[in-house]
N, C-alpha and C positions, 0 to 999 in steps of 0.2 A: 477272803478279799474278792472285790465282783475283778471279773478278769481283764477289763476294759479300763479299770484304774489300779495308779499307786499309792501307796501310803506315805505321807509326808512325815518328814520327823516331827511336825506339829500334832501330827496327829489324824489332818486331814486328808481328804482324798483329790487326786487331781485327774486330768487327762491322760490316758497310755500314750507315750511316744511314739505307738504306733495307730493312734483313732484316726490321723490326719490320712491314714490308706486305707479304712474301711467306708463300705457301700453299706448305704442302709440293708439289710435284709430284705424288706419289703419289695427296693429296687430290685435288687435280684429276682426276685420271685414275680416281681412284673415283665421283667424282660423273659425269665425264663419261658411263662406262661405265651408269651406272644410268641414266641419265636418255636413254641413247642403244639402249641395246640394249631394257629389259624383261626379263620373263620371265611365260613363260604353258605351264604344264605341264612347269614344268621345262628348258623349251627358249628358248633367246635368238629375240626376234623382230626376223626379216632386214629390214632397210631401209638407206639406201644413209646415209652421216654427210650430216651436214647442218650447212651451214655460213652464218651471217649477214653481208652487207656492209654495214657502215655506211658510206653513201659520199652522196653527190647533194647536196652544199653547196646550188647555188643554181642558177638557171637564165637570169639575166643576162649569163652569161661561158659562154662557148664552153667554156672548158679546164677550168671548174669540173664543166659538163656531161662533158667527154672522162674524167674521172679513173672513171665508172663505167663506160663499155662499155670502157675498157681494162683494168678490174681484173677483168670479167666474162670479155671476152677472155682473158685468161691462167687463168683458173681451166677455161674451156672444153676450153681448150688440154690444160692440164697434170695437170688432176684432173677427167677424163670423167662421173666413176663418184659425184662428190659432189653432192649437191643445196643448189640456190645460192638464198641468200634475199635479196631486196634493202630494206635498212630505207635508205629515203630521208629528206632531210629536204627536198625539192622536186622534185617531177618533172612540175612544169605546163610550163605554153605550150609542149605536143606533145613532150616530153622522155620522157613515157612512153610514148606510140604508139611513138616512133623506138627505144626502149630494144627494147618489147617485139617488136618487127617482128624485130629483130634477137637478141635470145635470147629467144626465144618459151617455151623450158624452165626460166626463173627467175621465180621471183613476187615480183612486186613488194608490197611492204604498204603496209598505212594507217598511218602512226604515231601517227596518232588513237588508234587502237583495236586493234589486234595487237601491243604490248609485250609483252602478258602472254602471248601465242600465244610471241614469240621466244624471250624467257627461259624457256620451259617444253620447247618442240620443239628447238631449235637448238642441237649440240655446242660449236661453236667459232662466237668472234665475231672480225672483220678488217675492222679499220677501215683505210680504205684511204686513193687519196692527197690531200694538203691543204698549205698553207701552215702546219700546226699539228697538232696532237691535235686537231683541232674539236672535237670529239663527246668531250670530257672527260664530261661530268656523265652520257651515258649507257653509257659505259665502265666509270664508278665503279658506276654502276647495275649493269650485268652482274656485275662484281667482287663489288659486295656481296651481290645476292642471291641469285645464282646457285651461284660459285665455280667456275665453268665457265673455261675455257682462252679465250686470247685473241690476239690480234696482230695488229701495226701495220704496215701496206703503203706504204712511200714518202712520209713527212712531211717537211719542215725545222721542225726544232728550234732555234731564231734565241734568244740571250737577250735582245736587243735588239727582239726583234718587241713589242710595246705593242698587242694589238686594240684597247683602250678608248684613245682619241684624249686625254681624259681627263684620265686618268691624268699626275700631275705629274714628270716629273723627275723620276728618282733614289729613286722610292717603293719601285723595288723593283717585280720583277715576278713575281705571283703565279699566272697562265696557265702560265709555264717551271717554277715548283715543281712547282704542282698535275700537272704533266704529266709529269714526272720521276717523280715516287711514281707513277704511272700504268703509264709505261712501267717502272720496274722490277721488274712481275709480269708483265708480259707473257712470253707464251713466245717471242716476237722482235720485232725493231723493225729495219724495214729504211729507213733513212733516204735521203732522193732529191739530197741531197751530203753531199758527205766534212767541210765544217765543221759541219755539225750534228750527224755520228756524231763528232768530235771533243769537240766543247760536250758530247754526253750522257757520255764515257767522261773526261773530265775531271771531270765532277758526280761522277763515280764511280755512275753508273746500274749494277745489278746484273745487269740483265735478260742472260740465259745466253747470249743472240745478237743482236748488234748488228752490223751491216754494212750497207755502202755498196747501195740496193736503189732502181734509176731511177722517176720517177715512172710510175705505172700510164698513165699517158697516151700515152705512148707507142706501147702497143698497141693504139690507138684505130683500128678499122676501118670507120667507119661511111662511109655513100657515099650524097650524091645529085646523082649524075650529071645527070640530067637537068635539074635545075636551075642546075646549074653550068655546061652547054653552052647552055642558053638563055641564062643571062646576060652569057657570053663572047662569042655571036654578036652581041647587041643593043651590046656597047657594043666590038666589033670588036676584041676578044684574042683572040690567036691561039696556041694551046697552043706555050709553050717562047720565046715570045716575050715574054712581060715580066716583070715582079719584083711583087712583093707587096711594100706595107712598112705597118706598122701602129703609130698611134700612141701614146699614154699618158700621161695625167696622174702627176705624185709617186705621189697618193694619188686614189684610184677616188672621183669624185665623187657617191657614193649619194645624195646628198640630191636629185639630181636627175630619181630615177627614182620617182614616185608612190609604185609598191607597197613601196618602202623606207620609206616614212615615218621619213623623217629629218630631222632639221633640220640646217642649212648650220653645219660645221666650217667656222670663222673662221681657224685657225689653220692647217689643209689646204690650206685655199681660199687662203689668201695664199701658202701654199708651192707651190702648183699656179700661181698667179698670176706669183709669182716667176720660176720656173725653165721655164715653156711653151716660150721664145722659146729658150733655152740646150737644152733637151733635146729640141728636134724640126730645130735648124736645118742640124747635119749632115743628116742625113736629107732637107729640103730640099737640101742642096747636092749628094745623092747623088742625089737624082730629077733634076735639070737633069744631070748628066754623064752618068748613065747615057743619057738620054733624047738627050742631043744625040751622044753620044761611038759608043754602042754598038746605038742603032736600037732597042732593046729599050723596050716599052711599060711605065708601073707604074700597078699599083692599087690605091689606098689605102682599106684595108677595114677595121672592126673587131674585136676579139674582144671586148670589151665593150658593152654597150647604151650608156654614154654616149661613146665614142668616136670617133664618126660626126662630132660638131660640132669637136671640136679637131681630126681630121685636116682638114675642110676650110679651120676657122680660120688651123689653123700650116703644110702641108703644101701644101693645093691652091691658096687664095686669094690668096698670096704669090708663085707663079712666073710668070714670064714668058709673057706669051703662047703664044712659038713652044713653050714646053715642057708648058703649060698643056694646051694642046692633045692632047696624047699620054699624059695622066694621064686617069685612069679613078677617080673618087670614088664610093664607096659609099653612098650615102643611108640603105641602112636596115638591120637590122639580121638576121642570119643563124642557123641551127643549124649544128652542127658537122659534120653529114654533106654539105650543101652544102661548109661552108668547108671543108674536106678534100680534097672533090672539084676545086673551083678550087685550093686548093695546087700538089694535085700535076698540073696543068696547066699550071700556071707553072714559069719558070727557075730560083725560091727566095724569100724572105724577106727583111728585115731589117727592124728598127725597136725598140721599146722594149717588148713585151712577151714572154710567156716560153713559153705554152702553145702558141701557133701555130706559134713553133718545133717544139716537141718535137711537135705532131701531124706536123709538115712532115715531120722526120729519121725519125722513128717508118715514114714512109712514102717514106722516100729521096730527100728533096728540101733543097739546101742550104739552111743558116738563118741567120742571124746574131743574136746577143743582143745589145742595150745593156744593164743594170740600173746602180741605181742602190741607193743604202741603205735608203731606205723600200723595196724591195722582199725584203727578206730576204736569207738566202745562197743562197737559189735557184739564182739565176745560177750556181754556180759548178758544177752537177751537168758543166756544157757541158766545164768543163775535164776531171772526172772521164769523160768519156765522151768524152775528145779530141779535143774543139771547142776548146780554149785561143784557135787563133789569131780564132775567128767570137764570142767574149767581148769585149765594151768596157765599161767601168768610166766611166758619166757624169759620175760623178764625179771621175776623173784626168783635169784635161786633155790629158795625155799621149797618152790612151787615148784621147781626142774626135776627136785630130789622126788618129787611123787607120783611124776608120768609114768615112769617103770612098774610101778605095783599098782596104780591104777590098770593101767592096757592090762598085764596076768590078771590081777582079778575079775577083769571084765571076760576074760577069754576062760577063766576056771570055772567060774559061774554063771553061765551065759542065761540059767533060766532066771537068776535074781536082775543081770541084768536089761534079761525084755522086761522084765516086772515095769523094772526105772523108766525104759524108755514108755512103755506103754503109758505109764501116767503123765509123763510130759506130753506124750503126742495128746490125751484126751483134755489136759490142760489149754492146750493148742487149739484144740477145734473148738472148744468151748468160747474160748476169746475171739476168736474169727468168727463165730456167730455170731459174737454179741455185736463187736464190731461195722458184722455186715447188718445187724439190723439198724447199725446208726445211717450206713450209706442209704439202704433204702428208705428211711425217714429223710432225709434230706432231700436225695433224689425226686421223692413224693410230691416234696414242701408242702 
């Protein structure tokens, strides 16, 4: 079916419900062209396209932090010859030293005060990856003032995601609308699983390229070594000797972190309350087997600012002495070029969140996922990228019974399973190729 219309029960074809917010292409690409090239004596003046990331959610979470050096990474990679602008919307507590140390050739902006710099210099904008569209309102911005070309690098599309806690039941969710008319001008939408490229091509989203495209995090290469071997020596890891496992609340308890200024979700908090003891006690029961069974050390670390107290709460404070012993708890809190560097130090992962995997596989190290429903369809990129069997579902008990002998076999077997990860990571880069050769075809026009 051409993507731009729907099928009628007659048979016929009509208008997409969303043509009334498409630009011709052509416009596009006239505006792009004036606003990109110039003319001065009659001759186009040379400069290299330039292209805007809308990307740096926040700087609390490690993976939210990973989602810009890995979308910088691939653009480094794959399109040399473009000049890379970064519109952040947080790049404190040392996020921008470590950015800049590392692509020292992209300028980072103020978004105080350089919008009007972006919308006037930059051809193409590429909002990159997120649990959502974040950056809806200044996407719509781009769209409206500009008319300039745009695209979406590795979101989940969830109709069930609710950001505002809020929000009643059944009201209907107007984030998934507004994001839909969003993405159907975009000149592509590479979604980071295959249920969310489902959910848009069901709405009947028009946008002319929509595929399955893994999260930018992936390509995350940041590294501090030396901080990562200091802290393996102090608390006696030994590279290849123990497991990682990290733990998670339902839902990320911001209200507990000052610069959030937030007041305490009542209704979170009781569902965090609820479910602690259910959603971390495999994982306890995988730290005492691994620990007693297979000699391998675990160290329980965060990728969150608040997940420092419930790993010690649910995970460390509850085992047994003799196991107690040979856990390694994290007190404080990391950037991602350290936690990377300890990753890939260690034998692999497992626990309840989603990004330290994919820094882990991204960098050839086995991972395992738990998710659960508050976390989106996220989880499910792992099957697309042929993790199926290192996926547990919190929510089937079915799937609770098989975390325990998945993490031992993953830690008994470690050379079968780099095997695993290794073919997912080369599945990974394969697709972010292809991917990045649609951006730089468009970018082109």
């Amino acid at each position: 079916m051409h993507p731009q219309r729907h099928s009628r029960s007659d048979g016929r074809v009509e208008p997409s419900r969303f043509a009334r917010y498409q630009l011709p292409r052509r416009a596009w690409l006239a505006t792009a062209t004036v606003a990109t090239t110039g003319l001065t004596g009659g001759m186009a003046r040379a400069r290299p396209r330039r292209l805007v990331v809308r990307s740096s959610w926040q700087t609390v979470n490690i993976g939210d932090i990973a989602h810009t050096p890995g979308i910088l990474r691939l653009l480094e990679t794959h399109l040399p010859n473009v000049e890379v602008w970064l519109w952040p919307s947080n790049v404190g507590n040392g996020v921008r030293e470590l950015l800049s140390r590392r692509f020292p050739r992209v300028r980072i902006l103020d978004p105080r005060k350089d919008v009007a710099e972006i919308f006037a210099e930059c051809d193409f904008l590429l909002h990159g990856s997120g649990p959502s569209l974040v950056a809806r309102r200044d996407l719509r911005r781009w769209r409206e003032e500009t008319g300039k070309p745009y695209g979406v690098y590795g979101i989940t599309l969830d109709p069930f995601f609710v950001p505002d806690s809020k929000r009643p039941a059944g009201s209907g969710n107007e984030a998934v609308d507004d994001s839909l008319d969003l993405l159907s001008t975009a000149e592509f939408v590479f979604f980071r699983d295959s249920r969310s490229l489902a959910f848009a091509r069901d709405q009947g989203c028009p946008c002319p390229i929509m595929q399955f495209g893994p999260d930018a995090a992936f390509a995350t290469d940041l590294r501090d070594d030396p901080a990562a071997d200091r802290f393996l020596q102090q608390h006696d890891l030994e590279p290849g000797r123990f497991l990682c496992c990290i733990p998670r609340y339902r839902f990320t308890p911001y209200w507990r972190l000052p610069e959030k200024a937030r007041d305490v979700d009542p209704v979170r908090k009781a569902r965090n309350d609820t479910l602690k003891e259910h959603d971390h006690a495999p994982h306890r029961q995988a730290i005492e087997r691994v620990v007693r069974e297979t000699g391998l050390r675990v160290l329980v670390c965060p990728e969150d600012r608040t997940q420092m107290a419930i790993g010690k709460e649910m995970l460390v404070d509850p085992l047994p002495a003799d196991v107690r012993r040979r856990v390694v708890w994290r007190p404080d809190y990391w950037l991602t070029g350290e936690a990377i560097s300890t990753y890939v130090r260690s034998a692999g992962l497992f626990g309840n969140e989603m990004h330290s995997p994919i820094m882990a596989v991204g960098n050839g190290v086995p991972a395992i996922v738990c998710r659960w429903r508050e976390q989106t369809t996220k989880g499910f990129m792992w099957q697309d990228i042929g993790l199926g069997d290192w996926l547990f579902d919190m929510d089937d008990e079915a799937d609770v019974k098989k975390i325990v002998p998945a993490v031992l076999k993953l830690a008994e077997d470690q050379a079968a399973a780099c095997r695993q990860a290794a073919a997912a990571r080369r599945f990974v880069e394969q697709r972010q190729g292809e991917t990045m050769a649609i951006v730089r075809e468009r970018l082109s026009g």
